[in-house]
N, CA, C and O atoms as a DFTB+ gen file, in Angstrom:
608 C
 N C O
     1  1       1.320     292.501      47.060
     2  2       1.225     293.878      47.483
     3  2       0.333     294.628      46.501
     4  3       0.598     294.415      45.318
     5  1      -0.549     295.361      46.726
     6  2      -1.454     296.427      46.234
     7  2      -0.779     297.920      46.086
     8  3       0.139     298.225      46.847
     9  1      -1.090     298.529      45.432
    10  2      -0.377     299.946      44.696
    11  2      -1.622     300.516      44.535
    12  3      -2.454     299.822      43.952
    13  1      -1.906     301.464      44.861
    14  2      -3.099     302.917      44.103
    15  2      -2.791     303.981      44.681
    16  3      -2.112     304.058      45.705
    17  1      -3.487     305.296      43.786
    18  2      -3.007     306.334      44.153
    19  2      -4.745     306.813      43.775
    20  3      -5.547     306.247      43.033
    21  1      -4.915     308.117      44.645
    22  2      -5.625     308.768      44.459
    23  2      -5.500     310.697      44.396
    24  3      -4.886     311.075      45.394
    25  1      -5.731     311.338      43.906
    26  2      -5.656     312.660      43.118
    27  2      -6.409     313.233      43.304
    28  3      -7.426     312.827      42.744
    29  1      -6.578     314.355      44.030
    30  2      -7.232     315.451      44.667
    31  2      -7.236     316.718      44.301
    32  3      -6.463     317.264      45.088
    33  1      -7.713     317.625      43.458
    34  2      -7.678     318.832      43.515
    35  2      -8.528     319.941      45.037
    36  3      -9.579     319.674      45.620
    37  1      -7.986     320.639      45.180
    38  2      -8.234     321.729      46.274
    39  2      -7.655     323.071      45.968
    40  3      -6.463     323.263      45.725
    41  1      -8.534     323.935      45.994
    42  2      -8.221     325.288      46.291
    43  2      -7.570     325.654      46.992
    44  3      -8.136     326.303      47.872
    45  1      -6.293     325.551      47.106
    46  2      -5.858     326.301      48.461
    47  2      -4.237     326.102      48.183
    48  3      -3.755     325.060      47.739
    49  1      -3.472     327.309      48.531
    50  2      -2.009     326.645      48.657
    51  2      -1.363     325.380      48.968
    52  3      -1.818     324.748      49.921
    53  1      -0.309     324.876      48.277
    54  2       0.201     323.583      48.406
    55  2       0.551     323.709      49.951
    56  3       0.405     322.595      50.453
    57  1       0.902     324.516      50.766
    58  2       1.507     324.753      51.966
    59  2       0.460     324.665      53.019
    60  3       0.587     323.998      54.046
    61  1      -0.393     325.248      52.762
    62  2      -1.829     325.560      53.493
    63  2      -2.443     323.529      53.757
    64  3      -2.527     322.966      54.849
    65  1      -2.742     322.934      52.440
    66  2      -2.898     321.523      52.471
    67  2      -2.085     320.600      53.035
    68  3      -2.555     319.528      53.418
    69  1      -0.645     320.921      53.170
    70  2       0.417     320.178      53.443
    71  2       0.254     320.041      55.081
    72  3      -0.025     319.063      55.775
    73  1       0.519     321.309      55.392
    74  2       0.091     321.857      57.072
    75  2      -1.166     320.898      57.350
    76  3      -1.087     319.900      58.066
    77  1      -2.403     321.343      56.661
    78  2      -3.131     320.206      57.622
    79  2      -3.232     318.962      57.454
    80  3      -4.021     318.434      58.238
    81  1      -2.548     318.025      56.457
    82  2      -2.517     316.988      56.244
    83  2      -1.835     316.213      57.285
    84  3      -1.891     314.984      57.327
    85  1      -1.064     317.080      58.291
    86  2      -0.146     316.426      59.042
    87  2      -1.024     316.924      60.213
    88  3      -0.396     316.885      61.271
    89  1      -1.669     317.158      60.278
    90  2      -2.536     317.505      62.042
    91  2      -3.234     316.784      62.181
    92  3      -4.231     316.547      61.499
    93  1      -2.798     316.200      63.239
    94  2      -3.759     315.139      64.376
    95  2      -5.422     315.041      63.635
    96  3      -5.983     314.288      62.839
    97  1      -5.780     316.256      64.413
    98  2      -6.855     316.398      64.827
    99  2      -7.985     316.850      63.724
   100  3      -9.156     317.039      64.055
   101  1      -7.408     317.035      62.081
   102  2      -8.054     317.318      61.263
   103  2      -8.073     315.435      60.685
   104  3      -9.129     314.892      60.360
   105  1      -6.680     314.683      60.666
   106  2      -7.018     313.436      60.090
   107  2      -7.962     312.763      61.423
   108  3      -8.680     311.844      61.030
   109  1      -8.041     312.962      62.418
   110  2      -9.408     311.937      63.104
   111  2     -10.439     312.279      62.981
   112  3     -11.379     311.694      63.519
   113  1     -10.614     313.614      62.035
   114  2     -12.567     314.356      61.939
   115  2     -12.709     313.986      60.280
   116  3     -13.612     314.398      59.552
   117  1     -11.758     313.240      59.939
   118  2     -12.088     313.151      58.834
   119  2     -12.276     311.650      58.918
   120  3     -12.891     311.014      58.063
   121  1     -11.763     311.163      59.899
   122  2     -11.913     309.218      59.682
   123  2     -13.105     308.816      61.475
   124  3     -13.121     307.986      62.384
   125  1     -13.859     310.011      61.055
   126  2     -14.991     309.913      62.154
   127  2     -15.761     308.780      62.381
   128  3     -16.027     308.210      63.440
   129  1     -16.201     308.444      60.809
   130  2     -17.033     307.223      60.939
   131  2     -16.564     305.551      61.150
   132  3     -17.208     304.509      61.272
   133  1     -15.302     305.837      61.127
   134  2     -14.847     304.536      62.136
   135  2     -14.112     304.431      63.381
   136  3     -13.342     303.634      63.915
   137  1     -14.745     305.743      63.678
   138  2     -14.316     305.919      65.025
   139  2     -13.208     306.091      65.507
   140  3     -12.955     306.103      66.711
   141  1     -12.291     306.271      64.437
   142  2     -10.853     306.468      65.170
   143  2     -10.426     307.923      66.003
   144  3     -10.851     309.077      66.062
   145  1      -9.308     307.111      66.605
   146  2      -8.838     308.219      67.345
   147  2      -7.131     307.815      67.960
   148  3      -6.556     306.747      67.744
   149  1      -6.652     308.824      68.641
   150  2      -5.480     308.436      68.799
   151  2      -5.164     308.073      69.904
   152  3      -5.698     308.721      70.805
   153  1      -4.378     307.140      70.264
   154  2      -3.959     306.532      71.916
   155  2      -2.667     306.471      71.921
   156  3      -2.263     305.953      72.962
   157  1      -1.846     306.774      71.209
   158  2      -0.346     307.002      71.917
   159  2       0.289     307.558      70.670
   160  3      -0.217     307.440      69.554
   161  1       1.391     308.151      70.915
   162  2       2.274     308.856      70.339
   163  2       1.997     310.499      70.209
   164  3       1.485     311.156      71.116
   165  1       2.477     311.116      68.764
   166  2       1.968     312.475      69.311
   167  2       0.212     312.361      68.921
   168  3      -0.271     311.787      67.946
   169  1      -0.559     313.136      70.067
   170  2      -1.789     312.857      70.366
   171  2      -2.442     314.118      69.419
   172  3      -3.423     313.828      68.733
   173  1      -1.990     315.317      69.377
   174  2      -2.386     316.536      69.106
   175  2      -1.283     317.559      68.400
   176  3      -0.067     317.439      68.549
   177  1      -1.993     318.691      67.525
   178  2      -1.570     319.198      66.791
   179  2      -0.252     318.808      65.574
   180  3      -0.246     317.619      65.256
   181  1       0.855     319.714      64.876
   182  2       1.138     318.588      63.861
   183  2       2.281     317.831      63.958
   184  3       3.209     318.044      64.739
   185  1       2.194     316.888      63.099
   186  2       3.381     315.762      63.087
   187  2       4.607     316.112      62.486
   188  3       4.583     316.638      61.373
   189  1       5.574     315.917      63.007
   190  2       6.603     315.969      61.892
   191  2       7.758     315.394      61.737
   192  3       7.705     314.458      62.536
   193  1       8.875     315.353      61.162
   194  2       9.560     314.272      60.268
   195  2       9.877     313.151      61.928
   196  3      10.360     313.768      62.877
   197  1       9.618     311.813      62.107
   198  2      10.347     310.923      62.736
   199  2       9.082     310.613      63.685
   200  3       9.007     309.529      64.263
   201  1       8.091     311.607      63.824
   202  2       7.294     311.749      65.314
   203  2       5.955     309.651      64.599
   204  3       5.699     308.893      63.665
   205  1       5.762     309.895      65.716
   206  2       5.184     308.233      65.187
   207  2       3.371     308.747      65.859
   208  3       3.151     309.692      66.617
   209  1       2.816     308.233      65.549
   210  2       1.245     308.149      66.233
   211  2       0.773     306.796      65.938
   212  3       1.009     306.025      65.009
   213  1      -0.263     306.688      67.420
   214  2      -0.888     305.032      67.307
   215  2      -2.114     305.301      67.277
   216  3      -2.584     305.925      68.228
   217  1      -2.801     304.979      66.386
   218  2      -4.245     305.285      65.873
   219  2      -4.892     304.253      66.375
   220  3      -4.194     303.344      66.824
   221  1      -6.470     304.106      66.439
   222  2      -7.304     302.759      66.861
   223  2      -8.421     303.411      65.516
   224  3      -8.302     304.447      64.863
   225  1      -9.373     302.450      65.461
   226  2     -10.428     302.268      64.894
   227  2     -11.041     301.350      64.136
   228  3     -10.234     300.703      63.468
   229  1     -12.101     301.064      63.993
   230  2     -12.908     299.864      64.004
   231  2     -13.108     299.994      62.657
   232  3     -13.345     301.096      62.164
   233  1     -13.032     298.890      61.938
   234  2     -13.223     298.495      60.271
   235  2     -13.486     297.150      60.483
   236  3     -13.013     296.412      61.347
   237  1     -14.551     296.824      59.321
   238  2     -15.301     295.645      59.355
   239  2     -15.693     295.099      60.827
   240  3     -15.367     293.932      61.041
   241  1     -16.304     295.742      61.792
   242  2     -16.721     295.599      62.865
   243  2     -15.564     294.850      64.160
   244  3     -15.877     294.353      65.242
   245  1     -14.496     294.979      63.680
   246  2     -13.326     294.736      64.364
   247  2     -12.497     296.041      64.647
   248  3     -12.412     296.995      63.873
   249  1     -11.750     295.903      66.189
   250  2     -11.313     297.292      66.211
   251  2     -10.029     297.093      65.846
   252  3      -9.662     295.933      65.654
   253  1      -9.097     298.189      65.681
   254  2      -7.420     298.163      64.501
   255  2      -6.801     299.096      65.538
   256  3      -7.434     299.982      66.112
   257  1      -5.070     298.732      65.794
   258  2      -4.648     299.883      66.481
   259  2      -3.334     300.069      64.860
   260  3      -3.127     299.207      64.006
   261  1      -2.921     300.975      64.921
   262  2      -1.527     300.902      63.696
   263  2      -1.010     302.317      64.098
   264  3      -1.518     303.438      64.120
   265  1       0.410     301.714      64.455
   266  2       1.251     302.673      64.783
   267  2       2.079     303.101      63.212
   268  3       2.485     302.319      62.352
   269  1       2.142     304.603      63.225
   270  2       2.511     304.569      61.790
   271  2       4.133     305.951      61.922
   272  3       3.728     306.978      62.466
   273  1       4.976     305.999      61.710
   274  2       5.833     307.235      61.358
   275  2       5.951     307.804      59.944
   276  3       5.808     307.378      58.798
   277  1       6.331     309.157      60.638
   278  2       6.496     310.208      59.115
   279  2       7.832     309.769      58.832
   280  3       8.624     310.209      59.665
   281  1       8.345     309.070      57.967
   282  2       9.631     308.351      57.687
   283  2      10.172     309.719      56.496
   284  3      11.361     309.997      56.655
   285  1       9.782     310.171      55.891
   286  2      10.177     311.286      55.045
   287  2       9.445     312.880      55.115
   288  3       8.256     312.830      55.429
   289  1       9.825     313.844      54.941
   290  2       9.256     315.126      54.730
   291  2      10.310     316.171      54.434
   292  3      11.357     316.484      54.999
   293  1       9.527     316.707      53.098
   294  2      10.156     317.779      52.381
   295  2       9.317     318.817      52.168
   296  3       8.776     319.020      51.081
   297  1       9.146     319.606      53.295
   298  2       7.341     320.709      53.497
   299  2       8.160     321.665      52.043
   300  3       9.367     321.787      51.835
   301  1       6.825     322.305      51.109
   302  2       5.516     321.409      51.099
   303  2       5.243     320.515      49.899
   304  3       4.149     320.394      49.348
   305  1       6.434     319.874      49.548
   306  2       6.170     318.818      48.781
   307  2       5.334     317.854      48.782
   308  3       4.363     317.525      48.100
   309  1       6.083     317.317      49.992
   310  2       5.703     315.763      50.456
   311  2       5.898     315.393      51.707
   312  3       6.471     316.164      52.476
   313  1       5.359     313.885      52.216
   314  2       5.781     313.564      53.442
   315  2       5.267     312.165      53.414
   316  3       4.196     312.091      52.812
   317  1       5.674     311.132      53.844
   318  2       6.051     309.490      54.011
   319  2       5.490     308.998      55.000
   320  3       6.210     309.138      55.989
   321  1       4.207     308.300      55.303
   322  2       3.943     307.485      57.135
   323  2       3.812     306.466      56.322
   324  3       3.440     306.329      55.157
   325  1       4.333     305.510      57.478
   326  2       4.725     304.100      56.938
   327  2       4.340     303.739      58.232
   328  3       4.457     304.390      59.271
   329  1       3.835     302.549      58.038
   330  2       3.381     301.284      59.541
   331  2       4.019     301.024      60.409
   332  3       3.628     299.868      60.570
   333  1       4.962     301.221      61.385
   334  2       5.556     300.765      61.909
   335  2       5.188     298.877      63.169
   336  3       5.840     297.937      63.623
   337  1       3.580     299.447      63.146
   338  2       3.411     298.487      63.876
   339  2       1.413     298.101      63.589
   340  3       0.639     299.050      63.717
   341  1       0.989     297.038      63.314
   342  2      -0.276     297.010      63.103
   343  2      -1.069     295.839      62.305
   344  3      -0.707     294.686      62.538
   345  1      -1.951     296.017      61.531
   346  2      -2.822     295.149      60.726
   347  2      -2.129     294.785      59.391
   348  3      -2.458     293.668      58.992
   349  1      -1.331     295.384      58.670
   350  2      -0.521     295.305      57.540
   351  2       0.386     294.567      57.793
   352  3       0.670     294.302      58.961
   353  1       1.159     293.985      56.591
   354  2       2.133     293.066      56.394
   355  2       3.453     294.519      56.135
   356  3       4.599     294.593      56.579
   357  1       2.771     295.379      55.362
   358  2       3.046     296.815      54.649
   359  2       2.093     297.560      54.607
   360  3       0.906     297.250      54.505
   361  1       2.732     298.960      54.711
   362  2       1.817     300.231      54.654
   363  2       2.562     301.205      54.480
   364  3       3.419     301.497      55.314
   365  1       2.368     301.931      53.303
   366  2       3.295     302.885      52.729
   367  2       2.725     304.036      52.155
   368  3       2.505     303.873      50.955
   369  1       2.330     305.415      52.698
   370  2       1.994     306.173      52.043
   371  2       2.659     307.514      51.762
   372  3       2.912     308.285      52.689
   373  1       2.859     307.714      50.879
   374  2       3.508     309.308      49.825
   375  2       2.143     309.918      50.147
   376  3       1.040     309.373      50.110
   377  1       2.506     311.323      50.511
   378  2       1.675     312.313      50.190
   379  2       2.313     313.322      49.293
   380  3       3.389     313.766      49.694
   381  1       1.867     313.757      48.184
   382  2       2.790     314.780      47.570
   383  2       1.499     316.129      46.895
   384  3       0.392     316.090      46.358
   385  1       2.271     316.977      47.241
   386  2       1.708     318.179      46.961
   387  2       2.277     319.169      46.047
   388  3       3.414     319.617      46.197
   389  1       1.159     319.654      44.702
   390  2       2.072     320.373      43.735
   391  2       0.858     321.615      43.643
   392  3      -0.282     321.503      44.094
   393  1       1.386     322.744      42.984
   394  2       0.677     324.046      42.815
   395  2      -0.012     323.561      41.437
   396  3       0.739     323.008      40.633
   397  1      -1.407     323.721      41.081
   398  2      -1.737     323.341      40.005
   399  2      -2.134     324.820      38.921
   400  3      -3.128     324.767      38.197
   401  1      -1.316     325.952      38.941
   402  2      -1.071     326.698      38.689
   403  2      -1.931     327.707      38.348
   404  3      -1.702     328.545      37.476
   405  1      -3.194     327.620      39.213
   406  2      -4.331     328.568      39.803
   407  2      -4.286     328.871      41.121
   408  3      -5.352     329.210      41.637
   409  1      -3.179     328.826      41.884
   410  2      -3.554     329.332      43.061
   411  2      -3.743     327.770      44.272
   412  3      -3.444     327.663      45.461
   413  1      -4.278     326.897      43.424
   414  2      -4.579     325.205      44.316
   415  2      -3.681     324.321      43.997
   416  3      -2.834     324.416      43.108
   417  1      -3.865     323.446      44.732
   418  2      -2.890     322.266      44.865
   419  2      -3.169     320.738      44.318
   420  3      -4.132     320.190      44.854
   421  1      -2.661     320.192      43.607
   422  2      -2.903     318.925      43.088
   423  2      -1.995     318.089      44.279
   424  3      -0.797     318.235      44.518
   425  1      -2.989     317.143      44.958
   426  2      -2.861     316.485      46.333
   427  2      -3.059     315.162      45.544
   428  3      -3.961     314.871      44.759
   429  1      -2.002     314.443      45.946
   430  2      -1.597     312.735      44.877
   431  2      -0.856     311.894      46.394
   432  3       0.201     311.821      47.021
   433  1      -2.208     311.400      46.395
   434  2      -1.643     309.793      47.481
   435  2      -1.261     308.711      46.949
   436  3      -1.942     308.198      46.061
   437  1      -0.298     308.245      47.308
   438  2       0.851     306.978      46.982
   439  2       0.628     306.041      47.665
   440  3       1.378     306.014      48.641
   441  1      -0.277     304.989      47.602
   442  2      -0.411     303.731      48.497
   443  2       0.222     302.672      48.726
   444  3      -0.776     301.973      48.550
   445  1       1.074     301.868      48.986
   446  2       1.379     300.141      48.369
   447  2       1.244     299.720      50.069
   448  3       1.788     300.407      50.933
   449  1       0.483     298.563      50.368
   450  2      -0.020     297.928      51.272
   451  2      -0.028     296.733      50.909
   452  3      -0.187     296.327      49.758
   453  1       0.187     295.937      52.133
   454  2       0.128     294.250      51.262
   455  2      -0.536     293.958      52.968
   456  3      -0.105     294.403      54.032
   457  1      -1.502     293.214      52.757
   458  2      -2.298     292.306      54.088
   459  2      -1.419     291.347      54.446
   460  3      -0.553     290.792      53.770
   461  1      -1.818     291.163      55.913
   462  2      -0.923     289.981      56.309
   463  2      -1.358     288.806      56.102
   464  3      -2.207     288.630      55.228
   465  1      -0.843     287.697      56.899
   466  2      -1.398     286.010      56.038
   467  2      -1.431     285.502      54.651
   468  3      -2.257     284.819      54.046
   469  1      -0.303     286.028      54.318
   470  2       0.300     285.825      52.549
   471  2      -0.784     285.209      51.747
   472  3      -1.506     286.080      51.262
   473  1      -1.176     283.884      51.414
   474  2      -2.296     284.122      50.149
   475  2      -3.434     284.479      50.478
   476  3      -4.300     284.837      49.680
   477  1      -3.597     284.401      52.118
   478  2      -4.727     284.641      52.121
   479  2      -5.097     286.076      52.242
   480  3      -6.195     286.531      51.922
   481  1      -4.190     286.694      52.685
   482  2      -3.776     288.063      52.552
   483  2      -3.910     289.159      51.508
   484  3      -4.067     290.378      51.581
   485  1      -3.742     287.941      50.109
   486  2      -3.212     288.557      48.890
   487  2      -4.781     288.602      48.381
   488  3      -5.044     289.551      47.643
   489  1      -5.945     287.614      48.712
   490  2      -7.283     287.425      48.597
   491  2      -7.688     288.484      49.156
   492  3      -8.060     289.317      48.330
   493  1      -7.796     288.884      50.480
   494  2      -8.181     290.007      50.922
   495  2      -7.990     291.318      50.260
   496  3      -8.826     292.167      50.569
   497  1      -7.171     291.630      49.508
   498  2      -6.472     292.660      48.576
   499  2      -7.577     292.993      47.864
   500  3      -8.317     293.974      47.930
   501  1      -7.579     291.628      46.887
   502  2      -8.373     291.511      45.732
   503  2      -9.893     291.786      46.295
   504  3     -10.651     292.737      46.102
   505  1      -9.974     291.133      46.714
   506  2     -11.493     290.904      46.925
   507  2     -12.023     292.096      48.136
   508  3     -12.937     292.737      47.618
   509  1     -11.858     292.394      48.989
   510  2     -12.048     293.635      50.105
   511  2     -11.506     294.845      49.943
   512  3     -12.127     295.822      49.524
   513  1      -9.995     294.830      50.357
   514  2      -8.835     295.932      50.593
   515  2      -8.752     296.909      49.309
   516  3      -8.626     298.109      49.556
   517  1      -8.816     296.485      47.912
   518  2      -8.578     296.502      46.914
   519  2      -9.554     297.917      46.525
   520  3      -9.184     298.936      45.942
   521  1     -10.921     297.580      47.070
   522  2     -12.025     298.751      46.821
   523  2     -12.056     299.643      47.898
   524  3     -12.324     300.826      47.687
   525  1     -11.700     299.031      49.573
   526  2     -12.153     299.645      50.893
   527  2     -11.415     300.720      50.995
   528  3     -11.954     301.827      51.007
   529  1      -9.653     300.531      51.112
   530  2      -8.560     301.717      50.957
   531  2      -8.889     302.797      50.731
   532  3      -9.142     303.744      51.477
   533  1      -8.903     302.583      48.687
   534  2      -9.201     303.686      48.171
   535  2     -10.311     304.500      48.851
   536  3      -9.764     305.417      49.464
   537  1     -11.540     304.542      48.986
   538  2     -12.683     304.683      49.739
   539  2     -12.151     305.595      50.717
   540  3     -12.227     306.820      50.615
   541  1     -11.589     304.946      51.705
   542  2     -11.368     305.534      52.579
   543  2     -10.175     306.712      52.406
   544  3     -10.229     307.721      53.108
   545  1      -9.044     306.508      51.381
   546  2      -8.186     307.803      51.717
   547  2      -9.090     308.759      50.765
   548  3      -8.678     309.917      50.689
   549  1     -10.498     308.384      49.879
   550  2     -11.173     309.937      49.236
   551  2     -11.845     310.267      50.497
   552  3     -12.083     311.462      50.677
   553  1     -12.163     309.510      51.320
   554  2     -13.186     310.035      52.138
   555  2     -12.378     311.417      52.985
   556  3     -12.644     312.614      53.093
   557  1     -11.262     310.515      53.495
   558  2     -10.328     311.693      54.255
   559  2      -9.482     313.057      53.180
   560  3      -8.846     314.042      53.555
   561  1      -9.752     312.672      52.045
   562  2      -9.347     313.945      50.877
   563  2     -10.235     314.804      50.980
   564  3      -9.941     315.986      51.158
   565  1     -11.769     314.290      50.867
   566  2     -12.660     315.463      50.617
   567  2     -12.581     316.096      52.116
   568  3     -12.250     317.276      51.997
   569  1     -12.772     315.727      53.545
   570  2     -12.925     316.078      54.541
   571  2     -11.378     317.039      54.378
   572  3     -11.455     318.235      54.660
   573  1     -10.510     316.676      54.087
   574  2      -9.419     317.589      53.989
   575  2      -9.228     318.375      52.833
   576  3      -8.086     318.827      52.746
   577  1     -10.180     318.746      51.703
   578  2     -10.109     319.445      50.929
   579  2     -11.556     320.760      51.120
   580  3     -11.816     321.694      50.362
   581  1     -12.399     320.262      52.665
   582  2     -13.210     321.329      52.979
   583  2     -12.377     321.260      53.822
   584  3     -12.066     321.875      52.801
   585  1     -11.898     321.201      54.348
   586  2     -10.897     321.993      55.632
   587  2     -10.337     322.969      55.029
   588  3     -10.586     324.119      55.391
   589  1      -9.542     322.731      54.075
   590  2      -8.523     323.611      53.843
   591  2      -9.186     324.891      52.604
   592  3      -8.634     325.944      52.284
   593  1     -10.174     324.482      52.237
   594  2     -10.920     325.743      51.562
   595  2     -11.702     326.569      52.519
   596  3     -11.837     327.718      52.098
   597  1     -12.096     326.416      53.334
   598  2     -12.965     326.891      54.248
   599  2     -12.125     327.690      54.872
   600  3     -12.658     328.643      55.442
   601  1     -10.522     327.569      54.974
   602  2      -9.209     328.376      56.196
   603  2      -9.182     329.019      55.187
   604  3      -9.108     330.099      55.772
   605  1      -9.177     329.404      53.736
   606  2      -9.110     330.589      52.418
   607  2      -7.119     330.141      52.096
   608  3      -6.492     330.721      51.210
């Protein structure tokens, strides 16, 4: 299993970030370039504690569906989607949100993921997953850290 976290500063209330971290439609404009989008569960506007969504999108030229639920939420701390169904063996992410005592929010993602097909799985980690992840949850930080500066 793989563990990383990544750390975000943003201008903007912890509440203000929290809110859109859980909307549909701000996490698929932020994961544009692989095309995702949503095909079942809640489709639009925000998620909250238990609600599940089934995402699709194409990584490494293969397409991915992963059904994931908000297994925890304590607005505007934090909130928990975990895999319920998909490409992972595991998929576990913490979102937690703190006031960084200017007015913005220190935004800290909690990862642990483990690939499926055990060693070979555990190779993929190392060698692919290990760099791609991370990548991808800054990509969806910055897209969600101009969202939420741009709303004031």
């Amino acid at each position: 299993m793989t563990r990383f976290e990544v750390t975000t500063g943003i201008a903007a209330l912890p509440r203000r970030v929290f809110d859109l971290s859980l909307e549909v439609e701000v996490h698929t404009a932020s994961m544009a370039g692989s095309g995702e989008r949503v095909i079942g569960g809640v489709t639009s506007g925000r998620m909250r504690l238990g609600d599940t969504v089934t995402w699709e999108a194409k990584h490494f030229g293969v397409r991915w569906r992963m059904t994931s639920r908000i297994s925890a939420c304590d607005p505007p701390g934090y909130f928990v989607d975990e895999q319920v169904a998909g490409p992972f063996a595991r998929w576990h992410h913490a979102h937690h949100f703190e006031p960084d005592g200017d007015g913005g929010t220190v935004m800290r993602d909690v990862i642990d993921f483990a690939a499926p097909f055990g060693p070979f799985g555990r190779i993929a980690e190392r060698t692919v997953l290990g760099w791609y992840m991370p990548r991808l949850i800054r990509l969806r930080n910055e897209h969600l850290r101009r969202a939420a500066e741009a709303a004031g």
